[in-house]
TIDO-345901 format. One record per residue: residue number from 1; residue in one letter; x, y, z of N, C-alpha, C in turn. Coordinates in steps of 0.2 Angstrom, whole numbers, always signed. Example, Ala and Ser with C-alpha at 12.3 -4.5 7.8 and 13.67 -1.06 7.14 Angstrom:
% residues 2
1  A  +66  -28  +39  +62  -22  +39  +66  -16  +39 .
2  S  +64  -11  +35  +68  -5  +36  +64  +0  +39 .
This chain:
% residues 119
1  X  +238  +71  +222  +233  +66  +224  +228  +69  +229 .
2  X  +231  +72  +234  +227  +75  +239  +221  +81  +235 .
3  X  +224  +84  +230  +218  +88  +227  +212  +86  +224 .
4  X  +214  +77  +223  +207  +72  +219  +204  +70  +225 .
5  X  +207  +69  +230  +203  +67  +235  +198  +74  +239 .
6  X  +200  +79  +239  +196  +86  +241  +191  +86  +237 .
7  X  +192  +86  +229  +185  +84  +224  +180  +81  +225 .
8  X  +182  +76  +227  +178  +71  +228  +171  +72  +235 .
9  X  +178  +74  +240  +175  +78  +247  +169  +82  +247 .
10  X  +172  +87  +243  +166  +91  +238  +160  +89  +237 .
11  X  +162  +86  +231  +155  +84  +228  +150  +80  +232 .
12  X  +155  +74  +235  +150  +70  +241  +146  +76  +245 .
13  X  +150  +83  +249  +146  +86  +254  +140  +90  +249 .
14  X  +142  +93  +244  +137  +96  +241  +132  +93  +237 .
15  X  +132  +87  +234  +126  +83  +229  +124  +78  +234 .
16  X  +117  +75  +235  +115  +73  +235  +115  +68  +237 .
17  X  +119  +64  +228  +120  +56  +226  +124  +58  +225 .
18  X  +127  +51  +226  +134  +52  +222  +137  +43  +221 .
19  X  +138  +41  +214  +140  +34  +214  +147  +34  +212 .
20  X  +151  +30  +217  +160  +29  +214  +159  +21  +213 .
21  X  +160  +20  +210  +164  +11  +209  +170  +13  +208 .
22  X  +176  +8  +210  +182  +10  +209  +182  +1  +208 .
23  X  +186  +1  +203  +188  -8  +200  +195  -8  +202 .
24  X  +200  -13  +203  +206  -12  +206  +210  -10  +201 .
25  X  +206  -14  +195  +213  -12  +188  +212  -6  +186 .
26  X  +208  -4  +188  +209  +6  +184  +206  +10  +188 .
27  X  +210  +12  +194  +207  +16  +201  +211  +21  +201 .
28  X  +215  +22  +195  +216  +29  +194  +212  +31  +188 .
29  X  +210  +30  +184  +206  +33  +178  +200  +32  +183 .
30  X  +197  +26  +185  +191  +28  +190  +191  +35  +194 .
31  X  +195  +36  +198  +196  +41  +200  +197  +48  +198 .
32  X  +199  +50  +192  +199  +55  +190  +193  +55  +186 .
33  X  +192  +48  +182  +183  +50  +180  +178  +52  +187 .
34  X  +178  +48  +191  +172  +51  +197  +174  +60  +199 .
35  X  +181  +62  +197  +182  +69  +199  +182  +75  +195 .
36  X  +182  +70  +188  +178  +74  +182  +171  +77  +183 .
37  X  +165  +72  +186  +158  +70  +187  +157  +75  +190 .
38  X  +162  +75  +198  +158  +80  +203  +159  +86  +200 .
39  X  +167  +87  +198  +164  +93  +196  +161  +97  +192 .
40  X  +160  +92  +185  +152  +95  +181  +148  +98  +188 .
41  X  +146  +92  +191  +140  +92  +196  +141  +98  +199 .
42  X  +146  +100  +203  +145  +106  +206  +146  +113  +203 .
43  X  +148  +113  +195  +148  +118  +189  +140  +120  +188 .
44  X  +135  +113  +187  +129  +116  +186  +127  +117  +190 .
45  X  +128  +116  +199  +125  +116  +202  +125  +126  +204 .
46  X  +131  +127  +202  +133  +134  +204  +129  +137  +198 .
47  X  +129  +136  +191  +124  +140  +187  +118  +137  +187 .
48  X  +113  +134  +192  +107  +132  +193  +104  +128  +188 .
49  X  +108  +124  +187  +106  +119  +184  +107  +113  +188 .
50  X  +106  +105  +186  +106  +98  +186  +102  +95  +183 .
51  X  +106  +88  +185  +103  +83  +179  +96  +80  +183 .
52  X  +92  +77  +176  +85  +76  +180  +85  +70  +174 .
53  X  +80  +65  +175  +78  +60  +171  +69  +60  +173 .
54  X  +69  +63  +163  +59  +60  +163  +58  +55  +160 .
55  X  +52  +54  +158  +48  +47  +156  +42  +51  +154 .
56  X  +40  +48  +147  +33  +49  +144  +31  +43  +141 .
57  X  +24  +42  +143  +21  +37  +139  +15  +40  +136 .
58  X  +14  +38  +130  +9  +40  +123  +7  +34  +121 .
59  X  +0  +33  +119  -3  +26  +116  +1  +27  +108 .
60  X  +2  +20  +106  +4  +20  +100  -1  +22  +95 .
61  X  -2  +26  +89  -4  +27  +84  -4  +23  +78 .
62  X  -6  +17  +76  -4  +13  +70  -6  +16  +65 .
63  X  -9  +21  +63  -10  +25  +56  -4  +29  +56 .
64  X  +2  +30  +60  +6  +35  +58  +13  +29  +60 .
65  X  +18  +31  +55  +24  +25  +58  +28  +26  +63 .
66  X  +30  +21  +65  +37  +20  +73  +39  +26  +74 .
67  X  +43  +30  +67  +48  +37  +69  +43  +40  +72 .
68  X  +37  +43  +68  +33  +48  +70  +30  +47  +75 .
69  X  +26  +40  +80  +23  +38  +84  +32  +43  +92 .
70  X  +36  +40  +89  +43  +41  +94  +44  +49  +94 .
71  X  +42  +52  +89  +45  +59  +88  +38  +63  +93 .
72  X  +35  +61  +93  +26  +64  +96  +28  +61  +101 .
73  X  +31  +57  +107  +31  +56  +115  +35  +60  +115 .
74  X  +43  +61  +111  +47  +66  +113  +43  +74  +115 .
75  X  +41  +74  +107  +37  +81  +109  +34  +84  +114 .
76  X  +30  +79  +117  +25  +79  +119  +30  +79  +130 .
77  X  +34  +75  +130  +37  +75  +134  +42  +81  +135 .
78  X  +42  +85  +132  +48  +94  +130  +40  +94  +133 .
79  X  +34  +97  +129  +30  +101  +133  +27  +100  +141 .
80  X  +29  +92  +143  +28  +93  +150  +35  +95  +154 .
81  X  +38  +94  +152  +45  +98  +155  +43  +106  +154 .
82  X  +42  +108  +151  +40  +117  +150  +36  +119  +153 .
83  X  +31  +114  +158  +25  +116  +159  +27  +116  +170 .
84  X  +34  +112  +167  +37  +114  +176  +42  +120  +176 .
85  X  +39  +123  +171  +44  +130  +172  +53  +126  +171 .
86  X  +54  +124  +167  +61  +120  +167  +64  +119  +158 .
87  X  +70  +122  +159  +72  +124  +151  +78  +119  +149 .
88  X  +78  +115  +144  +83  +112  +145  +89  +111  +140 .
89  X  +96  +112  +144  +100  +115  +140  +106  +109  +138 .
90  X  +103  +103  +142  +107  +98  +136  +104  +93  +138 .
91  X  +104  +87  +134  +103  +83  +132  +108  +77  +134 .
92  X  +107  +71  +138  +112  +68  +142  +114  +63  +137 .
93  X  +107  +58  +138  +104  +53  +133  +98  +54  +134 .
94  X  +96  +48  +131  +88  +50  +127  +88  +41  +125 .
95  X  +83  +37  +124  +79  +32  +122  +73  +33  +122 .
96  X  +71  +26  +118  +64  +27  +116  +63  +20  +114 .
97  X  +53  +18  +115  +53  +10  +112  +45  +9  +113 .
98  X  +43  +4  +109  +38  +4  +107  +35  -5  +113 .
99  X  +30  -2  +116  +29  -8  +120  +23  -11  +120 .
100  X  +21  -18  +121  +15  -20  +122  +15  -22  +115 .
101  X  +8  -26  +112  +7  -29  +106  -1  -24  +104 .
102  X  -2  -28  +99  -8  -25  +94  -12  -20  +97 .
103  X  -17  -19  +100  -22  -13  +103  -18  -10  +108 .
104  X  -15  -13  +111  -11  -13  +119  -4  -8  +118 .
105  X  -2  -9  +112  +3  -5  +112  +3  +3  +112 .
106  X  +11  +5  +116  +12  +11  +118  +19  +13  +117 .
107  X  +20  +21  +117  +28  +22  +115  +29  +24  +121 .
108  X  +34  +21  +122  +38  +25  +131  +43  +29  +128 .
109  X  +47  +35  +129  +51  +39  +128  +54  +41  +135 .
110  X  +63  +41  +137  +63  +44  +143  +70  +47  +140 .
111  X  +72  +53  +145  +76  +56  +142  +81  +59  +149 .
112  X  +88  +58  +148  +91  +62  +154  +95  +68  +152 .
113  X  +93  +74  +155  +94  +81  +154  +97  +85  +159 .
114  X  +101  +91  +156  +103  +93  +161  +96  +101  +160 .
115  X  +93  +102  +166  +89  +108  +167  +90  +112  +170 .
116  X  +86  +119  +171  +87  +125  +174  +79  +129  +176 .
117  X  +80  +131  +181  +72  +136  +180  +71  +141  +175 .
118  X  +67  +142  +172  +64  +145  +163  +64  +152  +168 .
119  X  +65  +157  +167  +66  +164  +167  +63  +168  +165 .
């Protein structure tokens, strides 16, 4: 027990942020998941990576469909990530969604990643 607790120590002294909920009915799985978390966190942090979350917004296109309008925000949102020098070696989650009405519509795209400085 003492070792999950040092984990914990850990990652709170070395990251940033750091969120625990702990529920009463499952505060040992809570707990071993938050000690799962830190130490991802402090694995990428040691090979110069973390997580980051972007957003991209593109006007909708209505001569090309939903997928395609959604696959052009993602693209388009990879190229701004490459253009901070930042290489991305996984993919957390990701959404997407078509917002606003007729003229007014846009594709938001946001994506959470885990990245590193491009080489």
């Amino acid at each position: 027990m003492n070792k999950i607790f040092t984990i914990i120590a850990l990652a709170v002294a070395t990251t940033s942020c750091m969120k625990l909920e702990v529920k009463p009915d499952g505060i040992i799985g809570d707990t071993v998941d938050a000690g799962k978390e830190a130490y991802k966190s402090i694995k990428r942090s040691r090979n110069g990576e973390e997580e980051r979350n972007f957003s991209h917004k593109i006007s909708y296109n209505s001569a090309i469909s939903n997928a395609v309008n959604i696959a052009n925000c993602k693209k388009e949102m990879m190229e701004v990530i490459s253009v901070f020098e930042l290489t991305v070696s996984k993919i957390l989650t990701e959404s997407s969604e078509i917002v606003g009405e007729d003229e007014r519509r846009s594709v938001q795209c946001t994506v959470k990643a885990v990245v590193r400085k491009s080489t």
